[in-house]
C-alpha positions in Angstrom: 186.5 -108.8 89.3 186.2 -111.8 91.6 186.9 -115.2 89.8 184.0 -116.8 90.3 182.1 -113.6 88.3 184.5 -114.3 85.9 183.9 -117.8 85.4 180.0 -117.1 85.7 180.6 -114.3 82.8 182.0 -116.8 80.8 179.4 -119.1 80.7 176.8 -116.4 79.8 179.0 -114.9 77.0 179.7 -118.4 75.7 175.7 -118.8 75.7 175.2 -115.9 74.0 178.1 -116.1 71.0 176.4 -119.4 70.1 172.8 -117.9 69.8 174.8 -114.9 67.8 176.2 -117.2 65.3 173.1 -119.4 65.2 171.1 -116.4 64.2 173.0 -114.5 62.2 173.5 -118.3 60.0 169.5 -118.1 59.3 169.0 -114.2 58.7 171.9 -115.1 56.5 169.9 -117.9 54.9 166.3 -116.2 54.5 167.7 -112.9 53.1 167.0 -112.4 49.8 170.4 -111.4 48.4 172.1 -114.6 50.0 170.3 -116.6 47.1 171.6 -116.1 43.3 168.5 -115.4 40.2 168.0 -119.4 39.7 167.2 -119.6 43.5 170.1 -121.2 44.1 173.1 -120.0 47.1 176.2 -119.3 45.1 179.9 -120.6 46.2 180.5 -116.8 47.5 177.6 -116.4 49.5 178.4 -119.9 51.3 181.4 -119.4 51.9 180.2 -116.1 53.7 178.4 -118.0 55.9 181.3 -120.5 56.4 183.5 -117.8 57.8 181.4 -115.8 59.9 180.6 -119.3 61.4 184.1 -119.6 61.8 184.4 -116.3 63.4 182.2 -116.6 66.0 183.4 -119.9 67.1 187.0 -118.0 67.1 185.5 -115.5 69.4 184.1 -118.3 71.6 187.6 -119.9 71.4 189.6 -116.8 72.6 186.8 -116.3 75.3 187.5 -119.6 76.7 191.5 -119.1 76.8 191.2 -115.8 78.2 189.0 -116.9 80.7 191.5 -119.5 81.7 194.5 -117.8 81.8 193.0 -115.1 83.8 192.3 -117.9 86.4 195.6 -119.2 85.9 197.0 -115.9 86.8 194.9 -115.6 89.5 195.8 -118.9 91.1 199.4 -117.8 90.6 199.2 -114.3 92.2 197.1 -115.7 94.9 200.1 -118.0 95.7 202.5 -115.6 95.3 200.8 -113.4 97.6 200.8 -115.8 100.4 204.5 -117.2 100.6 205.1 -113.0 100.9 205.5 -110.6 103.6 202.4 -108.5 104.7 202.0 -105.3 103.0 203.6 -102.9 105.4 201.6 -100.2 107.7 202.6 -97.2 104.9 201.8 -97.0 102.1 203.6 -96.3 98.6 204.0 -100.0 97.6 204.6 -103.3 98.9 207.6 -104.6 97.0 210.5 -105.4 99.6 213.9 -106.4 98.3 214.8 -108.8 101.0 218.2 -109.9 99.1 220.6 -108.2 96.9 220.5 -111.3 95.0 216.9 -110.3 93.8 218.0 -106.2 92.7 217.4 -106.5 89.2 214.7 -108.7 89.0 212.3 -105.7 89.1 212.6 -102.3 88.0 211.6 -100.7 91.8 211.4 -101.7 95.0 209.2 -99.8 98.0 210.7 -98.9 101.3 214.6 -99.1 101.1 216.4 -98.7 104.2 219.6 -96.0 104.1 222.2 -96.9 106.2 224.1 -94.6 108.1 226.7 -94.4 105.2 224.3 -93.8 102.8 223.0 -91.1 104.3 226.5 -89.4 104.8 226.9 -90.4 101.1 224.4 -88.5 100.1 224.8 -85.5 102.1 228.3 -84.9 100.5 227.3 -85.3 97.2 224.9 -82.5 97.7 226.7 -80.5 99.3 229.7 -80.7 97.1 227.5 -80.0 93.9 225.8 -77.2 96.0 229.3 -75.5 96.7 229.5 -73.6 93.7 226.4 -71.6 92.4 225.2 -70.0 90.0 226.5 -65.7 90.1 223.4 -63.7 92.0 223.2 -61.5 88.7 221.7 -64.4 86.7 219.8 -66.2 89.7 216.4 -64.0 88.9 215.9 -65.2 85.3 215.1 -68.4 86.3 212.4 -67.1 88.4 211.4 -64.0 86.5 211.4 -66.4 83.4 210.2 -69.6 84.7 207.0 -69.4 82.4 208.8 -69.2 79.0 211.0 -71.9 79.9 208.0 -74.6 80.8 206.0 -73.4 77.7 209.4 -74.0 75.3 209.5 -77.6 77.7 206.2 -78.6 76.4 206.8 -77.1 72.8 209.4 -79.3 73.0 208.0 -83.1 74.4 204.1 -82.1 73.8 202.4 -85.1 76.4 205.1 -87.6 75.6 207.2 -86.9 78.5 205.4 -87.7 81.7 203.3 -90.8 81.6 199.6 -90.6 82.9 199.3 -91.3 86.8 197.5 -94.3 87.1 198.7 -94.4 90.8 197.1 -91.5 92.2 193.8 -93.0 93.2 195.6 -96.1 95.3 197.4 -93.4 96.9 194.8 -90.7 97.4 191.4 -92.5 97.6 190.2 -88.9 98.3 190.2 -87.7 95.1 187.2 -89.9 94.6 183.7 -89.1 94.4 182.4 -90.3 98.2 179.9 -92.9 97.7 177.2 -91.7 100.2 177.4 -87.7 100.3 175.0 -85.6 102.2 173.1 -82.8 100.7 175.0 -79.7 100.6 172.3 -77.8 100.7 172.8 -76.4 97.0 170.2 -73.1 96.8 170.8 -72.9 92.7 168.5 -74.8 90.8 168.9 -75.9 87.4 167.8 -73.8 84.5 167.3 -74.6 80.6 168.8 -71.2 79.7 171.2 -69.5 79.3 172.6 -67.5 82.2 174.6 -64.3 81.8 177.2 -63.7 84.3 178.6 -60.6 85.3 182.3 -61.7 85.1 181.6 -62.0 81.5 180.5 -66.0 81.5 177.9 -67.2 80.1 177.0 -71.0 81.7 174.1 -73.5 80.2 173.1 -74.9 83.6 171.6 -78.0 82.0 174.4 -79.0 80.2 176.8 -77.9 82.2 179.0 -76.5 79.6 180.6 -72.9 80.4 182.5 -70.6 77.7 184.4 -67.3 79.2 183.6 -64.5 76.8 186.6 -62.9 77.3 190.0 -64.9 75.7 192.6 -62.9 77.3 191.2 -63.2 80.8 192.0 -66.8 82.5 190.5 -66.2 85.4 187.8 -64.2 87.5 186.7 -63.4 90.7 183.4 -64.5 92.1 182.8 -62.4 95.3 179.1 -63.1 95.3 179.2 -66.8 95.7 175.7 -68.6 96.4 174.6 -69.6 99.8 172.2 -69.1 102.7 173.3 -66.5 105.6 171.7 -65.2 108.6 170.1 -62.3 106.5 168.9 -64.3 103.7 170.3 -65.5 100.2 172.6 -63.1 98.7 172.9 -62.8 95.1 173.8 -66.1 92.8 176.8 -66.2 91.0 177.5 -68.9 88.4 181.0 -70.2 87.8 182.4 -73.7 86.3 181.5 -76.1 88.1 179.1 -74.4 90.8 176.3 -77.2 90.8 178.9 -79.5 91.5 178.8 -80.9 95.6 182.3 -82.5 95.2 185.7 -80.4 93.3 188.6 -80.7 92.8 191.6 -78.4 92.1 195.0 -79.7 90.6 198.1 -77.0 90.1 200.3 -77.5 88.0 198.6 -79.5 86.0 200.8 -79.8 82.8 199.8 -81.1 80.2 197.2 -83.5 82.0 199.0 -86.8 83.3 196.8 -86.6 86.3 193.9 -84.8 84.6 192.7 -87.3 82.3 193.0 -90.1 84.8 190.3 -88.5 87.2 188.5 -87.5 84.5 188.0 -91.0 83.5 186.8 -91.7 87.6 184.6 -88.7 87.9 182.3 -89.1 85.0 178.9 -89.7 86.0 179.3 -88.3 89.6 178.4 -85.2 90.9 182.1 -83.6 90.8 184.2 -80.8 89.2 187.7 -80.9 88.1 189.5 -77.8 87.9 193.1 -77.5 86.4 195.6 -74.6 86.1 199.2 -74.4 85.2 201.1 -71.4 84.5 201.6 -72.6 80.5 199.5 -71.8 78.3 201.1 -74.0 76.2 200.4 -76.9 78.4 196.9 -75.7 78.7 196.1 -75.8 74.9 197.4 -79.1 75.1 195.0 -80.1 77.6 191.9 -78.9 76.2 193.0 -80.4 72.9 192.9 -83.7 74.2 190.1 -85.9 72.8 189.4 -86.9 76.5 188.9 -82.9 77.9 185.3 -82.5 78.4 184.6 -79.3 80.0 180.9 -80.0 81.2 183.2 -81.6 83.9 186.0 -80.0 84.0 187.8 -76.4 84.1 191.4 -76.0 82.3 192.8 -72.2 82.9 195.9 -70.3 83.1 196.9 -69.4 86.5 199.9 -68.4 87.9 199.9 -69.3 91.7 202.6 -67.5 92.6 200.7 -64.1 91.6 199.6 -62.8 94.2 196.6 -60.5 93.2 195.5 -63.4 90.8 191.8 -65.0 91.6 190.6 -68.2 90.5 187.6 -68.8 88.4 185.7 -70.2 91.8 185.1 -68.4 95.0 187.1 -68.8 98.2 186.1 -72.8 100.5 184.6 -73.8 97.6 186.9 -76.7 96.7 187.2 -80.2 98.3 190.4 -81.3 97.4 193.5 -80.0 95.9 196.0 -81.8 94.3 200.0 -80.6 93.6 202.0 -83.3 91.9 205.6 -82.7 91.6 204.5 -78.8 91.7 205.6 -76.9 94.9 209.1 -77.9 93.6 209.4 -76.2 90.9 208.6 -72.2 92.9 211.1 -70.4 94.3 211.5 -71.7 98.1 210.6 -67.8 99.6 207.3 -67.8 97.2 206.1 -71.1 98.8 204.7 -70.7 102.3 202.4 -67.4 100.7 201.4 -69.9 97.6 200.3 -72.8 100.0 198.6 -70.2 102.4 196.9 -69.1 99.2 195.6 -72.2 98.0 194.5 -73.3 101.8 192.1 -70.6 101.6 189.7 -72.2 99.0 189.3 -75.4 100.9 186.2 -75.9 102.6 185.8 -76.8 105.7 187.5 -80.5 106.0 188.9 -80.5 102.5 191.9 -82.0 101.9 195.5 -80.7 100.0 197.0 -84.0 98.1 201.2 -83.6 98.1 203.6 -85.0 96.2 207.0 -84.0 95.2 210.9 -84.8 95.4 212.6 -85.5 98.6 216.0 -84.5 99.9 218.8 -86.6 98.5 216.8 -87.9 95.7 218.8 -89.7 93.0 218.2 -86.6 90.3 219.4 -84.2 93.2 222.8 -86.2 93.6 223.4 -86.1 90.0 223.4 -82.5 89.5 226.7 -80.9 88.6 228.7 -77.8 89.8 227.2 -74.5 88.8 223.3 -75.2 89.0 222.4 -74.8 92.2 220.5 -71.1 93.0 220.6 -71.8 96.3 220.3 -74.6 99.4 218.5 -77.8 97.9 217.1 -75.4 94.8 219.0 -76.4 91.3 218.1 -75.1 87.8 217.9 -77.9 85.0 219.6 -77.4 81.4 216.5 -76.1 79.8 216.0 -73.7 82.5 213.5 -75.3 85.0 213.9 -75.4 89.0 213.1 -78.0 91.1 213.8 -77.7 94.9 214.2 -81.0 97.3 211.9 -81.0 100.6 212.6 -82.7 103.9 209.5 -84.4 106.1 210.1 -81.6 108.6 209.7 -78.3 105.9 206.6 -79.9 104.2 204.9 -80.5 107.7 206.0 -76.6 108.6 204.7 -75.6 105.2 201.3 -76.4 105.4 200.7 -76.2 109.3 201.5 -73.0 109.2 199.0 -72.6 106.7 196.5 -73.6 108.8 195.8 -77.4 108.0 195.9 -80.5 110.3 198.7 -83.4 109.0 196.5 -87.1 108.1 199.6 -88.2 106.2 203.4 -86.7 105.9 205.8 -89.6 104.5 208.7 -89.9 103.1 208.8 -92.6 100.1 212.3 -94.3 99.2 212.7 -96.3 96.6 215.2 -98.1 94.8 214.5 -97.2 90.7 216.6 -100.4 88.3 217.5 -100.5 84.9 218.0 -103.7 84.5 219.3 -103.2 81.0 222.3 -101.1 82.1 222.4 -102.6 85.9 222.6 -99.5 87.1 220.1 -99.0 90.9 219.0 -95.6 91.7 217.8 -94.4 95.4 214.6 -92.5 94.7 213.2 -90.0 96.9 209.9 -88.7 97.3 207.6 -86.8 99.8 203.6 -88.2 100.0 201.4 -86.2 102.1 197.8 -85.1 103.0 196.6 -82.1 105.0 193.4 -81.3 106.5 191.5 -77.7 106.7 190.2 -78.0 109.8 186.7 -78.2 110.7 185.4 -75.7 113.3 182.1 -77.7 114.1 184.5 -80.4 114.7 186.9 -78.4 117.2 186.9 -78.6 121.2 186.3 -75.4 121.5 183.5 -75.0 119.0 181.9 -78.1 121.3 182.5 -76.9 124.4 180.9 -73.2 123.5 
């Protein structure tokens, strides 16, 4: 909020606390029970009055100070701002460590530098705790398995491990509802009752609210998705989220640390959130949440990796898809089918969100002999994987599935703990991808 607003705010709340106490002083006086049987106030009921007084003049007090030290702040970022650099061209942050004298006066810094050494640094230590791996014979657990060990994870920690990403819409705007949409053209129309559905879901199109009928099913197919061909409508089929013009998918969602923040930004828009993971433990946690609202959103048990699996939406349905820290955790031969997969239900000019670890990341250096499964793929104690990507695989990854790179960068930080002064080199890959549009194409012009 601009400072002036601010400081306009101010004066109207001030206005208005004074009018509060002034009223609520002469209700106080003309109510009958403020005035004892010989028509006389007692001591308690004054001193009633005397300290709700009091609290409303607090109130106005602690207005006024706020007020001031938000300006004071203000004033002081405002400076601060100017005697800096200009943010650079990338994103990820704008916090440049200009002198090693400054390391542990913040906790990160964006865009570090490697040096040549560091880089050789790095590529030993990986390769050195890469040397010996784990024997073939127990390699397929940790795939076969990979379920049983995230569902004891989040048995485990619940949602206090991972804190809520309240990042991800400075870094992906496009997860937000688009302020001026055109009509989709949306031939379903909404209806008071209640709608069977031949996949066995019943859906109140006026509320929104949709219950599967059917508990140990987690996801169906909808082959006769609504809209308007050459030879007329085909048949209607309902499914979470169809009146929606703007949804969203995120894999892997856990136990919502990305959920609930766009929750909290698509309310009151016309969008969908859809969220899978793999655990149903995770899940459960999810929809246990007193912020899950599932008139506007769609938590399920999926495993992407399956193949034959559908999701509960029909194929170029979805907008945007998100995978957070995901992609990384699936066995490095599973991933070009998964991402080809997921491609598929983008429409036309929807966009896949990506972020994950990079090569030579910090936790990737740290790793000791014996729990690597193979080149850049490492099991953790409790039994999860987590693979390290270079900016060349994840551009490979999704072009070959078909979508157009907006963004592919490669986000190097420097993590402190200033308690221990001890700096960490953080990697991490950000990037965006684009289903291309054929309206949009040369040769779709030039035809």
């Amino acid at each position: 909020m601009p400072l002036l607003l601010r400081v306009s705010s101010s004066a109207a709340l001030t206005l208005l606390l004074r009018r509060c106490g002034a009223i609520y002083r002469r209700r106080f006086e003309q109510h009958p029970k403020a005035v004892s049987h010989h028509g006389k106030r007692t001591r308690k009921d004054s001193g009633k009055i005397n300290t709700l007084s009091t609290v409303f003049e607090q109130m106005l007090k602690c207005w006024r100070l706020s007020v001031a030290k938000q300006a004071t702040t203000f004033a002081t970022s405002a400076m601060k701002f100017k005697n800096t650099k200009p943010r650079p061209v990338a994103p990820l942050g704008s916090r440049i460590l200009t002198s090693t004298d400054d390391i542990f006066k913040h906790n990160m810094w964006d865009h570090v530098e490697w040096t040549d050494e560091d880089k050789e640094d790095a590529r030993k230590k990986a390769q050195e705790n890469s040397h010996e791996q784990i024997p073939a014979a127990e390699k397929g657990k940790f795939d076969a398995d990979a379920c049983q060990y995230w569902d004891k994870f989040y048995e485990i920690h619940q949602n206090k491990f991972f804190k809520d990403r309240r990042w991800l819409f400075l870094e992906f705007p496009e997860l937000l509802y688009p302020s001026l949409k055109e009509d989709h053209g949306k031939n379903v129309h909404h209806q008071s009752e209640v709608i069977q559905i031949q996949s066995g879901c019943t859906a109140n199109t006026e509320t929104r609210h949709y219950q599967h009928n059917d508990p140990t099913e987690d996801s169906w197919k909808m082959n006769n998705f609504n809209f308007q061909g050459e030879q007329g409508p085909k048949e209607v089929s309902f499914y979470p989220g169809y009146d929606a013009s703007f949804r969203i998918l995120e894999v892997g969602c856990g136990v919502g640390n990305s959920v609930f923040p766009i929750l909290n930004n698509i309310r009151n828009t016309d969008s969908f959130l859809y969220c899978c993971d793999f655990s149903s433990r995770a899940i459960q946690i999810v929809k246990e949440h007193q912020d899950y609202d599932d008139s506007i959103c769609h938590a399920f048990v999926h495993d992407i990796c399956e193949e034959g699996s559908s999701f509960p939406f029909p194929l170029q349905s979805l907008d945007v898809i998100l995978a957070v820290f995901v992609l990384s955790s699936i066995h490095p031969e599973r991933l070009q089918g998964v991402v080809n997969r997921l491609s598929s239900y983008l429409k036309p000019g929807g966009m896949f969100l990506f972020r994950d670890y990079g090569r030579y990341d910090f936790s990737q250096l740290r790793f000791k002999k014996g729990r690597c499964l193979s080149e850049n793929f490492y099991t953790r104690g409790d039994g999860t994987c987590v693979y390290y990507f270079t900016e060349e695989e994840v551009g490979d990854l999704f072009s070959k599935a078909g979508l157009e790179q907006i963004q592919n960068l490669e986000d190097r930080r420097l993590q402190v703990n200033r308690k221990k002064k001890v700096a960490m080199r953080r990697v991490w890959m950000q990037s965006k991808f684009r289903k291309p549009n054929p309206e949009h194409s040369p040769h779709h012009c030039c035809s």
